[in-house]
Each structure stands twice: as structure tokens, then as C-alpha cells.
N, C-alpha and C positions, 0 to 999 in steps of 0.2 A: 388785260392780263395776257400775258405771252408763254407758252408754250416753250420748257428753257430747252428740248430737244429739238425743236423743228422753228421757232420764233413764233410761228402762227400764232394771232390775235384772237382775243373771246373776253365777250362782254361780261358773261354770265360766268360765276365759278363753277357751278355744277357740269356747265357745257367744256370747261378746262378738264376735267375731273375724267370725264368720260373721253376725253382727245387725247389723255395720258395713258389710258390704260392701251388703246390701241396703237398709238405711237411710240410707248416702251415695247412693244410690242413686232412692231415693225422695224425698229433701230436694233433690235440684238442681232448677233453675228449666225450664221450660218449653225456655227458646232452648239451653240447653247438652244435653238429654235429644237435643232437635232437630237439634244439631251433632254428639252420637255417632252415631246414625242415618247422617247422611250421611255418615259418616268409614267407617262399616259397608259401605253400601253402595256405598264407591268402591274398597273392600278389590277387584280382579281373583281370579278365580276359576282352579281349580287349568290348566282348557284359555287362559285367556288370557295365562295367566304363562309355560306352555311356547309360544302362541304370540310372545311378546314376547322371551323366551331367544330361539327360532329366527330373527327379524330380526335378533336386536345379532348371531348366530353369522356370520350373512349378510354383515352392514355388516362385521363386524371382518376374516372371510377377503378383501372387497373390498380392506380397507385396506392388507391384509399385503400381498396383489399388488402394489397399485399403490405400496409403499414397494416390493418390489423392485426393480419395474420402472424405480422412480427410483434407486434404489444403480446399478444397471445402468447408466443413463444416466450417472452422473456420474461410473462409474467408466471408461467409454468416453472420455466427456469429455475425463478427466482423463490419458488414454494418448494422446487425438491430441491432446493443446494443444502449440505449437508457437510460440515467443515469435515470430519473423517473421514469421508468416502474421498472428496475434495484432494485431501492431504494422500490416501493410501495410492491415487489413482495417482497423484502430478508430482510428490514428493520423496524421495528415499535417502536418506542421507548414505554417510560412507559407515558411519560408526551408529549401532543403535546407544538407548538412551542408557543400560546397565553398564554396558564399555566404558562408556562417559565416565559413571560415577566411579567407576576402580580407578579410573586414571585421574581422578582429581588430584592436584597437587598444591603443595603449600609453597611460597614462593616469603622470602624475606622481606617484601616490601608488607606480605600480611601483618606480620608481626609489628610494622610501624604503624600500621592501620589499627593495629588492635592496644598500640601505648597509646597514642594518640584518641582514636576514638571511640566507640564502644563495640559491640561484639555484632549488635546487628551491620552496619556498617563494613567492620571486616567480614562477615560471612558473604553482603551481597559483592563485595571486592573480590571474593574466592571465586564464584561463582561465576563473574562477570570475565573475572580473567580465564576461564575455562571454557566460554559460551560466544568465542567471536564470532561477533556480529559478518562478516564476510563470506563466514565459511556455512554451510548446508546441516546444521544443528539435529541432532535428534530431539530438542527442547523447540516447541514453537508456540506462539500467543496470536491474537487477531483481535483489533481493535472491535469487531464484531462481535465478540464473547469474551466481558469482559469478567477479568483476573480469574482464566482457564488455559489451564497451560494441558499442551499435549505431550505427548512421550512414544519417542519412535522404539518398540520393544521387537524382542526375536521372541515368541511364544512357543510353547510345545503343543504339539496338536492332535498327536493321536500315543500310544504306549512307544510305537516304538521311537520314540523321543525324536522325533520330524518337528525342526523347526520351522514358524511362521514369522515373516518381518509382519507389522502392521503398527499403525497409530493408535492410540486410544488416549482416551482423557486422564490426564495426573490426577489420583486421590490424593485426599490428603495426607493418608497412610505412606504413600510412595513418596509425596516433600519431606515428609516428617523424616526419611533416609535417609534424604539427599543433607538435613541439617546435621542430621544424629552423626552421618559422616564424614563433614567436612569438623563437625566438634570435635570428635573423634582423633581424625588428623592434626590439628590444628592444637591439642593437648601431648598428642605425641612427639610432632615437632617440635614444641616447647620444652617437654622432657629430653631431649638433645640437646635443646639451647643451654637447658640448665649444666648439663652435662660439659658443656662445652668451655661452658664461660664458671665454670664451678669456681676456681681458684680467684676470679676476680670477684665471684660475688661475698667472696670470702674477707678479700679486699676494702671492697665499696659498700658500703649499709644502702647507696641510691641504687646500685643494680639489684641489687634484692629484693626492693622495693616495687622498680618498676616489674620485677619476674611476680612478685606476689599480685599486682595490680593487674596485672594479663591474666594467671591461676583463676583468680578472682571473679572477673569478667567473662571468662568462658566460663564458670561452675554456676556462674549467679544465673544464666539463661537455662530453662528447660521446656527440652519438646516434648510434646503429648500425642499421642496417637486418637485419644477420643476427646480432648479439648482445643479449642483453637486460640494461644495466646493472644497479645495483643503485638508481640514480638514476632512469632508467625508469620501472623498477618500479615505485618507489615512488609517478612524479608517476601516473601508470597506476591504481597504487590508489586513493590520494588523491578521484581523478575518479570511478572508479565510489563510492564511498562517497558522494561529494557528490553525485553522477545517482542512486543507488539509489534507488526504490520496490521495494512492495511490488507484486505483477501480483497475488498472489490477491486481495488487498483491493480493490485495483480492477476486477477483473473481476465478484468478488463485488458492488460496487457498481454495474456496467452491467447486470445480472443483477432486480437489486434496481428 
């Protein structure tokens, strides 16, 4: 057996074996002899390895604290958050929520809403067209609490009638306004319609028809102040679905 670096002859494998590791050894160039050296001498030594253990042992106990210390904090956090305080502290809209409701208005595509389908439908079309999603709402909801709507108000606070902005949670008394007067509207613009189109309805038995079928359909719903319909309810859900956010993601993003 021959030695393919040097030829040299061996009887025995084992005695090739050991002629190789010194003869790969002796055949490399100058700069590679030169890079095991230094790869040698950057080998840390048996006191600098336990002192390099002893800092990471250091830096890691540091880290476990200070991640407790944060689980701590967030679970504090997370036991006083309080959607009100939450809302009065990070949110103010431009208009409170009573503004809102004067200025509700009734638009003619309702009145398609209300031939075509029935009265809860055009009421959450009132509402939805008066409550863009884009804009800074005094109506707000949170997947977090669910079908609880807020309402951003101006309150009086002492006699001599000093206004307070603040949030607070919509009763049912205060929805029950928001229906009674979008009904309200929604009757009186119809009294225009009639008004308007009087000499045709005079004309046509079908537009009469369709005016008696709206009349109808806003008279047949009634809101209750100490019961909760099933009509209610419904436009009540409706609305927080269409206000819901999410507050953790948002908060997580004022955080961020």
C-alpha cells in the first residue's frame, strides 16, 4: 500500500493510517500550517470557558427577572383596563353623541329601503349612513363587550351649567331615542312625500299603495322604554356589529 502523497510503501494498513495523518500534515502550504496555529491559539482555555459560562449564567438570571417583572406588569395591566376610562383618556371625537342625533337625516335611497324591505333594515341603513366607519364616531362598540355600545356626551356638572365631554355606556332608554327619532323623521319625511307626489297619488291606485305599505311599516314597529322587543334587539345588535372593533389590537398598536 502506497502513500498517494509521498508514494511511500506499508505493509500494514494501520501503519498507512498513521504515515497519513503526519504526511497531510507536512504537505500543506505555509498560510494554512499558519491558520491552524491561530485557530489553536483562539481555542479559550479551561478558566476562561467557566468564566464565559459565569456571565451568560448572569445575563440569563437578569433576563428571567426582567420577563417576570413584565408578565407582572401586563398582567396588572390587563385587571385594571377599563373600556371608559380607556375611551375618555385616548378618544374624543369632534361631535358628541346628542349633536349626532339632531343631525340625523333622512336621505331618499331610505325610503327605497323602506318599499322594498322592512322598517328594521331601513332604520339600520339610517343609522349606518350617519355613523361612518372612517370618521372618529361618538357611537363606539368593542368586540370585548359584547352588544355595549358607548356614547360620547357633553354633561353638566355643577348649577352653573359647566359642561363635561366624557363616555359612558348607552342605556337602553338612550337607544330607544335614537329609534323613536329616526321614526319620527322618517314619518315626517314621508308626510312631504305625500305632499309632494299628492296629485299623482291621486292618479295611480299603485303609488298609494306603495305610500300606505311604508305608513304601515313604520306604525307596525314600537319602541318601549321598559321592554326590550325582539325588533330592538335586533337593530341594537346590528349596530354594535357594525361599531365593533377590536380594543386589544388597538391598544396593542398605541403601545407599539
Amino acid at each position: 500500500m502506497n502513500c498517494l502523497l509521498c508514494g511511500k510503501k506499508y505493509i500494514q494498513k494501520s501503519s498507512l493510517k498513521k504515515h497519513n495523518i503526519l504526511c497531510e500534515f507536512q504537505q500543506r502550504t505555509k498560510r494554512e500550517k499558519q491558520i491552524d496555529k491561530e485557530e489553536i491559539q483562539d481555542i479559550p482555555t479551561y478558566q476562561e470557558l467557566v468564566q464565559i459560562v459565569q456571565e451568560l449564567s448572569l445575563k440569563y438570571e437578569k433576563m428571567e427577572i426582567q420577563m417576570q417583572e413584565f408578565q407582572k406588569w401586563t398582567q396588572k395591566t390587563k385587571k385594571k383596563m377599563n373600556v371608559l376610562d380607556w375611551l375618555n383618556e385616548n378618544v374624543t371625537p369632534e361631535q358628541d353623541f346628542y349633536s349626532w342625533l339632531k343631525e340625523i337625516n333622512i336621505q331618499e335611497d331610505h325610503f327605497n329601503c323602506l318599499m322594498e324591505q322592512n322598517a328594521i333594515e331601513t332604520f339600520q341603513q339610517v343609522i349606518e349612513h350617519c355613523i361612518p366607519l372612517k370618521n372618529l364616531n361618538p357611537l363606539q362598540s368593542f368586540s370585548q363587550k359584547t352588544n355595549i355600545i358607548y356614547i360620547f356626551t357633553n354633561t353638566n356638572t355643577n348649577d352653573n351649567q359647566e359642561k363635561k365631554e366624557k363616555w359612558i355606556e348607552m342605556t337602553w332608554d338612550i337607544f330607544i331615542k335614537i329609534l323613536q327619532n329616526i321614526q319620527h323623521k322618517l314619518l315626517k319625511e314621508l308626510s312631504i312625500w305625500r305632499e309632494k307626489h299628492k296629485q299623482e297619488m291621486l292618479e295611480k291606485d299603485s303609488l298609494s299603495i306603495v305610500y300606505n305599505k311604508m305608513i304601515i311599516k313604520l306604525m307596525d314597529i314600537q319602541f318601549s322604554k321598559t321592554s326590550k322587543s325582539s325588533s330592538s334587539t335586533k337593530i341594537l345588535h346590528n349596530l354594535y356589529i357594525y361599531l365593533k372593533k377590536d380594543l386589544k389590537t388597538m391598544i396593542e398598536y398605541e403601545f407599539e
